[in-house]
N, C-alpha and C positions, 0 to 999 in steps of 0.2 A: 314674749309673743304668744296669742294666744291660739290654740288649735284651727281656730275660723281665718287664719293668714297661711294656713298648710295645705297644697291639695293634696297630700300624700304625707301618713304616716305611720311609722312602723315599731313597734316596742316588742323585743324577745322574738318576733318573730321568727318561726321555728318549723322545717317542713320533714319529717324523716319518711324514706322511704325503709320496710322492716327494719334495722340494727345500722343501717346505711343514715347519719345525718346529712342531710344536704343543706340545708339553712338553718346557719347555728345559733339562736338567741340573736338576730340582727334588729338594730334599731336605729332609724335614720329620720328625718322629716324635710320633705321638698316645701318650697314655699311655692306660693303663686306668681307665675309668671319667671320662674327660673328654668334655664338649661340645665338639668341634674343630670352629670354622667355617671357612666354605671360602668364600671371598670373591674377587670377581671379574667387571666387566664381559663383557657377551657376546663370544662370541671369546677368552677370556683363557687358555684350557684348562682350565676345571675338571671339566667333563665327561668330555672324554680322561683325564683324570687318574684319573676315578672309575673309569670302566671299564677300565683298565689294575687297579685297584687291586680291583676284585670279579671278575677273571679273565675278564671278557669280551673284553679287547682285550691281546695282547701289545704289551710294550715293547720298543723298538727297540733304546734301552739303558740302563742301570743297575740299579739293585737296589730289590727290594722284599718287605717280608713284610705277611703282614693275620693279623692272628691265630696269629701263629707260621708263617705256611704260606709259600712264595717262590712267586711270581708266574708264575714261567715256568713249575714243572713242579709246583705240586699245588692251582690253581686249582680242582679241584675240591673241595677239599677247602678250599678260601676259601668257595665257594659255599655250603655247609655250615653254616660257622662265620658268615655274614653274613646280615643282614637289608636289603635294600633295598626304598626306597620311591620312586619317581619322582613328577618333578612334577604328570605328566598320567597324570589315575587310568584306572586299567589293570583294573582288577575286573571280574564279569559283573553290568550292570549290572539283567538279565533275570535274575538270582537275587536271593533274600530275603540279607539280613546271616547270617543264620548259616550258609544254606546256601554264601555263596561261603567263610567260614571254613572250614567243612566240607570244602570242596571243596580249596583250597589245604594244608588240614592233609594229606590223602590226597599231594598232590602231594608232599608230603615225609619222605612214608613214613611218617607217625604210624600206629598201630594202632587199629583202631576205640576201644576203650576210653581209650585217651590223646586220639584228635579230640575225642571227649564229654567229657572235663574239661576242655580246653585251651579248648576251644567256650566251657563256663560262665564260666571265668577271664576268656578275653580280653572277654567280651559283660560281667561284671562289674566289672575293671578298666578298660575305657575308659567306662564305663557307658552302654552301647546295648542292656539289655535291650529296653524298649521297643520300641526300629528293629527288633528280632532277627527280625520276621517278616513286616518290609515288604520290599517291591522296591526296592530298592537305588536302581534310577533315581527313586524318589520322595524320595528326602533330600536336605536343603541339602548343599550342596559341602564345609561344616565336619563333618560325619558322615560322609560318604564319605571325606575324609581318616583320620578315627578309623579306619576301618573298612578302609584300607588299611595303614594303620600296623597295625592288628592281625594282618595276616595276614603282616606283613614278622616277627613275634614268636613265630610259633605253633612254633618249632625251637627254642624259646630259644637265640638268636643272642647271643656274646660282643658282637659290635661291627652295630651298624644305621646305614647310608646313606642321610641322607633330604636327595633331591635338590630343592632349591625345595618343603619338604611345606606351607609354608601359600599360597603362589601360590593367588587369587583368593578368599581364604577371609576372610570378616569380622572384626574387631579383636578380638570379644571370643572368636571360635573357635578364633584366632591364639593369644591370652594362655592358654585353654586347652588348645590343644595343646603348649604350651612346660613347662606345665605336668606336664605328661607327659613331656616330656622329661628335665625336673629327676629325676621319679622313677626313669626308667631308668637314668640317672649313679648315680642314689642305691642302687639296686641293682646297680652294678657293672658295667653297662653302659657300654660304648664308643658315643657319637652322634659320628657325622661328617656334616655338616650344610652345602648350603647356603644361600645366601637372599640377596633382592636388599630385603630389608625392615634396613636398617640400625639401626634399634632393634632389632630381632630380634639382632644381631651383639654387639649389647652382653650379652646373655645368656651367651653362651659363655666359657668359661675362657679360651682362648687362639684366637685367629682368626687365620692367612694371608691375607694379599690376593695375587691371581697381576696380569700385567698384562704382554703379550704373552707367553707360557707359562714364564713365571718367576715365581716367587717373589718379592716384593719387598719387604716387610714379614711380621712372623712376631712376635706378642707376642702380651700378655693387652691387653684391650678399654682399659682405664687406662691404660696406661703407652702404649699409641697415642697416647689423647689427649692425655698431656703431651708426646709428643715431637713431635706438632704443632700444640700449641699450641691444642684444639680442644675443642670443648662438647659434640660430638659424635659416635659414629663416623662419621654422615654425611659431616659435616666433613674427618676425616680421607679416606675413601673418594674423595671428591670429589681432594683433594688427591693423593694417592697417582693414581691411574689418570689426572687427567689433565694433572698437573704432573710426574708421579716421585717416588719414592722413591728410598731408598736400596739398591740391588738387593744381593741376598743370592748 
């Protein structure tokens, strides 16, 4: 397969903070239009990882593209092409739903005429008519999710980063925002995702576990579990970070 079927790739990948390695020679490749989870106890690196890989943080050493673009010199131009969503929601929550879309659409150069369609779309496809002209801080935690993830989409972004997006959010909020997720893949959409919700893990095509800033396991959700013998990814997860694996 050749690098123009990857929207993400990573070789040695390496981030030290002084004498402290945080990302240890890691190398992986998402494809286009995959769920890639990103799996890993606290401290594992996965964070470092991400922000190396959305141009916020250079890398110390090795190589990386997101989108076609290399990491060291046209990070802006990742910014661009990506959509990010953090765990801890970041919106104004003293504006209405449409107006923080509105708002974030401007932030990315939309033209008026495009904010006003992209406004009805996204308020349509996550279906938050309704919310569209409450206060933001009056909605459960599972709508402010939606409504964060909508504004990670309003650039139509090749590949979106959603760091921990269902953290505190209820089961059935959870099943429907994964929901959503399937449709983004299904639209060609790259999700790079991660979660400490291990059913959650099982949804992705292919998941990484890190575990002191390396790579340690790299397969689909299945064949994890026969190669440890496990009913679970819990299972496995448990196993891997705090027996070992087999390092990559």
């Amino acid at each position: 397969m050749t690098e123009n079927n990857y929207a993400v790739t990573a070789e040695n990948l390496t981030r030290k903070f002084g004498s402290f390695t945080a990302v240890d020679k890691v190398s992986f490749a998402v494809k286009k239009g995959e769920v890639f989870g990103f799996l890993g106890a606290n401290g594992a690196g996965k964070t470092t990882t991400i922000r190396m890989l959305c141009g916020l943080l250079q890398p110390t050493s090795g190589q990386a593209t997101v989108a076609g673009y290399n990491v060291y010199t046209q990070y802006e131009q990742i910014k661009m092409n990506i959509g990010y969503m953090s765990q801890r929601f970041s919106l104004y929550e003293d504006l209405t739903v449409r107006e923080n879309i509105e708002f974030y659409a401007g932030v990315y150069g939309l033209k008026r005429k495009q904010i006003k369609q992209k406004t009805e779309e996204l308020l349509t496809y996550l279906k938050l008519w309704d919310q569209a002209d409450m206060l933001t801080v009056s909605l459960p935690l599972g709508w402010k999710q939606r409504m964060a993830l909508s504004t990670a989409l309003l650039h139509d972004p090749d590949i979106i980063f959603l760091d921990e997006p269902t953290s505190g959010v209820d089961p059935d909020s959870r099943r429907n925002f994964w929901l959503l997720i399937y449709e983004l893949a299904d639209k060609g959409k790259t999700v790079f995702v991660t979660t400490h919700f291990m059913d959650e893990a099982e949804y992705c095509h292919r998941l990484s576990i890190m575990r002191d800033g390396k790579i340690v396991e790299l397969d689909e959700p299945q064949r994890l579990k026969q190669k440890y013998h496990a009913d679970t990814m819990q299972e496995v997860f448990l196993n891997v970070v705090n027996e070992g694996g087999s390092d990559k």
